[in-house]
Steps between C-alpha positions, in 0.01 A plus 500: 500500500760724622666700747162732604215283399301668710549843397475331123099376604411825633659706221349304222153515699529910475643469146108319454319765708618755312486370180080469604561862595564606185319320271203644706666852395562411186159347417332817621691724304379293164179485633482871534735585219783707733830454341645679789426607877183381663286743254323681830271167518478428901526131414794462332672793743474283722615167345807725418552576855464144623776391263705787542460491858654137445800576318580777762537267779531124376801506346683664835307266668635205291888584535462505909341209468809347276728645752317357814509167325898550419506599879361155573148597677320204600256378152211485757580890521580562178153284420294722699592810372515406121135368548412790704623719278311369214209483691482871562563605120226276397270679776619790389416468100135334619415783737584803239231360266338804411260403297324225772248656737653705789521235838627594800762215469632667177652829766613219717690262252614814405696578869579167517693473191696802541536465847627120410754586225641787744551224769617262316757765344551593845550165676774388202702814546509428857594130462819621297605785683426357842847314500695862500275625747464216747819340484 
């Protein structure tokens, strides 16, 4: 497999979350015929946003998560917070559906994403710095 199969799962299981991410972009803009931008349609703003809300913080997300595996962190960690953070990035593309009917869980999966990915950012930084701090 290799020397971080772990970080190689949870890589290739962003690489398919955000190739759904933009193929729901990408089939909007057709169906709306925008070549570029979101085309001031509410819907598709905000499938832009989930996506590009995705590439702002996966990526960083995914080289801590290489370096905590180099840094040998237990897998059952490593597990927890790869699944955790796909969890939240799922709950946060379902809850910005702006086109479903307003619930009061929508405003909720909405804190709950965020808040998620900023913990889980949080909580890996922590893990790798911790060592220099703590000694």
């Amino acid at each position: 497999m290799g020397v971080i199969p772990i970080t190689i799962l949870y890589a290739g299981l962003y690489g398919l979350l955000m190739v759904f991410l933009s193929i729901r972009v990408s089939f909007s803009r057709a169906r709306l015929d925008v070549e570029f931008g979101d085309g001031g349609n509410p819907g598709l703003q905000t499938k832009v946003r989930v996506f590009g809300n995705f590439t702002e913080y996966v990526p960083m997300m995914l080289v801590l998560f290489l370096v905590l595996e180099l840094a040998h962190t237990r897998a059952v960690l490593l597990h927890a917070i790869g699944v955790s953070l796909l969890l939240v990035r799922i709950l946060h593309a379902v809850s910005l559906k702006v086109d479903a009917k307003p619930v009061p869980w929508r405003r909720m999966g909405r804190f709950v994403s965020a808040l998620g990915t900023l913990l889980i950012l949080l909580g890996m930084s922590l893990l790798l710095v911790k060592p220099y701090i703590l000694p």
